[in-house]
C-alpha positions as CSV (number, residue, x, y, z in Angstrom):
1,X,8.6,-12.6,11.7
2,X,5.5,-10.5,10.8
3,X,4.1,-7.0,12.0
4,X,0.6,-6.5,12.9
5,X,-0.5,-2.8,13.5
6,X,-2.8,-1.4,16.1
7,X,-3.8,2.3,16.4
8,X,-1.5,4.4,18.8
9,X,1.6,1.9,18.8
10,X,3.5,-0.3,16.5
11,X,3.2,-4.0,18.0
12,X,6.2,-7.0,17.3
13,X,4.2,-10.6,17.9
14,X,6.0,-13.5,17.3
15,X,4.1,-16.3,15.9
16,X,4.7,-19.3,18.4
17,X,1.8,-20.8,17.0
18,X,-0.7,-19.6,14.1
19,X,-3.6,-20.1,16.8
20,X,-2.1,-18.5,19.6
21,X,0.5,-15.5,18.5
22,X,3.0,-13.8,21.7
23,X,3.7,-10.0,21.8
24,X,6.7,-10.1,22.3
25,X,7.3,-6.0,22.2
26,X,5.8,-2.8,20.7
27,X,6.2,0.8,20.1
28,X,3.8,3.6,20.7
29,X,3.7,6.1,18.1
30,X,2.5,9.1,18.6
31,X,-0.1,9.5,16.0
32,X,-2.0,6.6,14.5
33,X,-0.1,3.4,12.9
34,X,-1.9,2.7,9.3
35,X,0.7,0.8,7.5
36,X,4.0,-0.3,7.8
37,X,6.9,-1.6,5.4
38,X,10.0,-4.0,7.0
39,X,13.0,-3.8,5.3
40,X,15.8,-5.2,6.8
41,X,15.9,-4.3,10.5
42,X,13.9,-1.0,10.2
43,X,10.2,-0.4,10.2
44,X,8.9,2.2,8.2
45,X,5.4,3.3,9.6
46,X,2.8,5.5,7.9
47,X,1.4,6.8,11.4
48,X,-1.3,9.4,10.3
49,X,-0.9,13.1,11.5
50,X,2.7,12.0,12.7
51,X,3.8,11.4,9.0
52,X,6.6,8.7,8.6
53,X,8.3,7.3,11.6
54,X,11.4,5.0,10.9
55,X,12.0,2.4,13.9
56,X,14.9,0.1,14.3
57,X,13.4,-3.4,15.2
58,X,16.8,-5.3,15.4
59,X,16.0,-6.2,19.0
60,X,11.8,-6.7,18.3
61,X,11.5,-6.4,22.8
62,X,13.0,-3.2,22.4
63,X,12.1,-1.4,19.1
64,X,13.8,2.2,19.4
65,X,12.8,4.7,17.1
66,X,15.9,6.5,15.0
67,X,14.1,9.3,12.5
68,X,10.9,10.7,11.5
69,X,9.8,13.0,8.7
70,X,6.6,15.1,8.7
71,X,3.7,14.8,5.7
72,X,1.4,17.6,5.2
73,X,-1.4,16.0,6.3
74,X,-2.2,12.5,7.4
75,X,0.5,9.2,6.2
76,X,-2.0,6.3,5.6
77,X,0.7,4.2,3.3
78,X,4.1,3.7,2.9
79,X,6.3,1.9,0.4
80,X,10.4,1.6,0.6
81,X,12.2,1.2,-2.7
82,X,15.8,2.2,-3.7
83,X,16.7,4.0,-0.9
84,X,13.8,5.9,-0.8
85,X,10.2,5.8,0.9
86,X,7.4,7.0,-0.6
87,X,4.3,8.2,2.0
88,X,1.0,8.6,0.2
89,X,-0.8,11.7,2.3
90,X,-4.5,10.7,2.3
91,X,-5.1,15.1,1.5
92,X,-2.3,15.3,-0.5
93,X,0.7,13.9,-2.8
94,X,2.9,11.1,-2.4
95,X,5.9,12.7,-0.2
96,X,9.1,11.3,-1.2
97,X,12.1,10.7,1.3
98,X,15.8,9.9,1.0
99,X,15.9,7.2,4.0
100,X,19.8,6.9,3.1
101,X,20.2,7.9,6.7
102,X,17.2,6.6,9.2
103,X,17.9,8.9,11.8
104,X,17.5,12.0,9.3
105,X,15.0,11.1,6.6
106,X,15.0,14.1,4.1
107,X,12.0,14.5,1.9
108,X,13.5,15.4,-1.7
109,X,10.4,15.6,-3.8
110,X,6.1,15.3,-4.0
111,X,4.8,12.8,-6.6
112,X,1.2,12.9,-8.2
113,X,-1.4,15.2,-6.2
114,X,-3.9,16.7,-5.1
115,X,-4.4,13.4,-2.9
116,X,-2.9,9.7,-2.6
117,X,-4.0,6.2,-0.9
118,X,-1.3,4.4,-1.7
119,X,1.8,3.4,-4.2
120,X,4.0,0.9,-5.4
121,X,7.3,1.7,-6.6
122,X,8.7,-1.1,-9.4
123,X,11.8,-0.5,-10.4
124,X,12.3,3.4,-11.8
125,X,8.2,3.7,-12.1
126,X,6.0,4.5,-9.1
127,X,2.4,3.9,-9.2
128,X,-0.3,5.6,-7.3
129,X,-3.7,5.4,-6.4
130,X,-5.9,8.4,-5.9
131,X,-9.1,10.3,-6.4
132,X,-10.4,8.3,-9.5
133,X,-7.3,7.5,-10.8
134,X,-3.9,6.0,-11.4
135,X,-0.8,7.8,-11.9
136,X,1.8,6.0,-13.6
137,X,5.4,8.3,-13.1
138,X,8.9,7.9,-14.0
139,X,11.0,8.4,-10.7
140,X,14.2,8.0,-11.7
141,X,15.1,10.8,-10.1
142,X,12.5,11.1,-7.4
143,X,13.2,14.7,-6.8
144,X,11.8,15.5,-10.1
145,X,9.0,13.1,-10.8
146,X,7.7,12.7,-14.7
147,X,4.3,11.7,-15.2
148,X,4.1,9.1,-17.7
149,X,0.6,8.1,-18.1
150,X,-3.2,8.8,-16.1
151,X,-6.2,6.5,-15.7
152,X,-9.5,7.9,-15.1
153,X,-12.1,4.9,-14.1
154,X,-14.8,5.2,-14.7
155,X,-17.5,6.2,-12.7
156,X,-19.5,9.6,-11.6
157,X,-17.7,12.5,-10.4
158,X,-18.3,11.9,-6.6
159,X,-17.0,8.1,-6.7
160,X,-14.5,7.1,-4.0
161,X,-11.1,7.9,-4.1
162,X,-9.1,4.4,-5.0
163,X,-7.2,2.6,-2.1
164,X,-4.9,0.5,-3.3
165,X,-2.9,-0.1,-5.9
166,X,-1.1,-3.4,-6.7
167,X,1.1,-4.3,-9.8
168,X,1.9,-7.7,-11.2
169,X,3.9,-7.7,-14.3
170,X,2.6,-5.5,-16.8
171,X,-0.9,-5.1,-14.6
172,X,-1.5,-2.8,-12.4
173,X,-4.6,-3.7,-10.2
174,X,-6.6,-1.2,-8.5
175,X,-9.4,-1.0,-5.8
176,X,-12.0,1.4,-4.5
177,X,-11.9,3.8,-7.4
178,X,-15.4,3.7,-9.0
179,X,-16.6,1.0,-6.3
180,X,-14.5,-1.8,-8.1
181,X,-11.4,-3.9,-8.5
182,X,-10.1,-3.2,-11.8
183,X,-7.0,-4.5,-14.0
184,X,-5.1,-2.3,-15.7
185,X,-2.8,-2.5,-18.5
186,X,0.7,-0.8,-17.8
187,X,2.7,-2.3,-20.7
188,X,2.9,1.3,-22.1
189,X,2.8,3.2,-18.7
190,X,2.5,6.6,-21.4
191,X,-1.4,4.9,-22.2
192,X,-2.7,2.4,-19.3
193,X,-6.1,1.2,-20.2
194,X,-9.0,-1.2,-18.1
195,X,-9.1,-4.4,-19.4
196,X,-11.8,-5.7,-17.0
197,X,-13.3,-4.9,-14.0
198,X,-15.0,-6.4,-10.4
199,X,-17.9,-4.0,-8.6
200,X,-17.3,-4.4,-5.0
201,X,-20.1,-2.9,-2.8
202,X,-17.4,-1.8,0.6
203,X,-15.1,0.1,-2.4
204,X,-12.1,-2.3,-1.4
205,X,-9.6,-0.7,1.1
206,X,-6.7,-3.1,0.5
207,X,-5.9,-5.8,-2.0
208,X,-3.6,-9.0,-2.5
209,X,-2.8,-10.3,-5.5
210,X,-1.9,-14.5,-5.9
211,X,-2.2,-17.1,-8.0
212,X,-4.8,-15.0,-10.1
213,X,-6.7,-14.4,-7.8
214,X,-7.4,-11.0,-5.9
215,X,-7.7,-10.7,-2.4
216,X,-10.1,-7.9,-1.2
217,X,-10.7,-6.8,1.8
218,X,-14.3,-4.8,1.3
219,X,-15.0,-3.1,4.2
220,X,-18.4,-4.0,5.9
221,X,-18.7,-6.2,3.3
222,X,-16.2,-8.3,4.4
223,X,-13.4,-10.5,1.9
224,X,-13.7,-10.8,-1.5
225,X,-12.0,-12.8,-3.6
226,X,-12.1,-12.6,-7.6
227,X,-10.8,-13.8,-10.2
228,X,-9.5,-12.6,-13.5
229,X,-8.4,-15.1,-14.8
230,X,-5.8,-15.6,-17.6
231,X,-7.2,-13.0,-20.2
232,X,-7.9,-10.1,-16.7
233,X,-12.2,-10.8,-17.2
234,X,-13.2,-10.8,-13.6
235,X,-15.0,-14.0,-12.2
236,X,-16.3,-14.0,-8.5
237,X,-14.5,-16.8,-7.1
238,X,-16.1,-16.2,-3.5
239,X,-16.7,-13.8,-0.6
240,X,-17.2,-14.3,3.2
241,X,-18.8,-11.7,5.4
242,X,-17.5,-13.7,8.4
243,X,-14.1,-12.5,8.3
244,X,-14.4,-8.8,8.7
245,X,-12.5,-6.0,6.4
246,X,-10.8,-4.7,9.3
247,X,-9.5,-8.0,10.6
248,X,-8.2,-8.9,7.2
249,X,-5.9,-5.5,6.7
250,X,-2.8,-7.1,8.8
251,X,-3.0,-10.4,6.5
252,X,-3.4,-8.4,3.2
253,X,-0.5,-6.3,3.9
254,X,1.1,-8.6,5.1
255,X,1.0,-11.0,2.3
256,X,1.7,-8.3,0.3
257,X,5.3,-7.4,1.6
258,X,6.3,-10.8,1.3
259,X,5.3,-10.9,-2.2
260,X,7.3,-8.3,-3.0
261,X,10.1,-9.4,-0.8
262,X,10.3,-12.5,-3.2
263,X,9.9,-10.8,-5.7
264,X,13.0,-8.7,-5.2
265,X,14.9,-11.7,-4.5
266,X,14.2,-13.2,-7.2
């Protein structure tokens, strides 16, 4: 079953058909739902000025929510990995939280800084996008984060802050920084470097990666879709402006957490 989020609550549909989807429960939270991450029977929500909110969805009629822990300004992603969730803070780091115990998240540590869009733990390394760059640390012990490597894109001094951050082997693929889609090499997280880049006029606010292809949605300028191809040179493989940005940010994430569901599986 998937989650699609709305602002001011956190809404359970169950897909009786792909044309005609059934709420079948939600949960209001009481700042404003920006991402969430299912593990399990718990929802971890990034819910802006509220910071993380952990809900227990076992029964999706009745979700009932069990912990919550504060961020220092405004949650706007969330990503669960070893026990641990990691809330990028759109004016400030990463917080990191020992979810151990849902109804008592505890935050243990801050990685990266001064701001953060968003982050993808793999394995011991965690990943995050922010203003103009990518920060490539060992959290091994996520108390005490160890910056491993940084990547500047490039672009003037006032370019956007990047969105979205998405790794695929030894790429890491990042949006909005610089106005572009970029792919990064993170063989040697100490020394990432570009190895191609997309422009993309809306900055790109979220990304899916499949089949070698990269799923952006651009803002007002709709979806993107591009592709690198087997040696990471971007190719426009087509764009639609008739699908907003906005509408697509459910599906992206969406398709994202089941990527890395299988990938954790497998």
């Amino acid at each position: 079953m998937e989650n699609i989020l709305s602002p001011r609550r956190h809404e359970v549909l169950l897909p009786a058909t792909t044309a005609a989807p059934i709420e079948i429960g939600f949960f209001d939270t009481p700042g404003e739902a920006y991402a969430v991450n299912v593990l399990g029977d718990l929802a971890y929500v990034a819910d802006g000025s509220s910071g993380l909110r952990i809900i227990d969805v076992s029964n999706p009629q009745f979700p009932v929510e069990l912990g919550s822990g504060d961020v220092a300004y405004y949650a706007v992603a969330v990503e669960v990995a070893n026990g641990f969730a990691y809330v990028a803070d759109r004016l400030g780091p990463v917080h990191v939280f020992d979810v151990s115990n849902p109804n008592s998240p505890v935050l243990v540590g801050l990685v990266g800084g001064p701001s953060s869009s968003d982050t993808e733990v793999v394995g011991d390394i965690a990943y995050v996008a922010g203003p103009q760059r990518l920060l490539v640390l060992d959290v091994v012990d996520p108390a005490e984060p160890v910056e491993l490597g940084a990547l500047d894109p490039p672009g003037s001094s006032d370019a956007p802050v990047a969105s979205c951050v998405e790794v695929v082997g030894d790429v890491a693929f990042l949006a909005g920084g610089a106005l572009s889609v970029s792919a990064i090499d993170v063989a040697n997280p100490a020394t990432p470097f570009e190895m191609g880049a997309y422009p993309t006029p809306g900055g790109g606010q979220r990304m899916v990666f499949e089949g070698g292809l990269a799923y952006v949605a651009d803002h007002r300028f709709g979806l993107r879709i591009i592709d690198f191809g087997p040696e990471y040179l971007p190719e426009p493989h087509g764009w639609t402006t008739l699908v907003t940005a906005a509408a697509m940010l459910g599906f992206l994430d969406r398709r994202r957490r089941l990527n890395r569901q299988r990938s954790q599986s497998g």
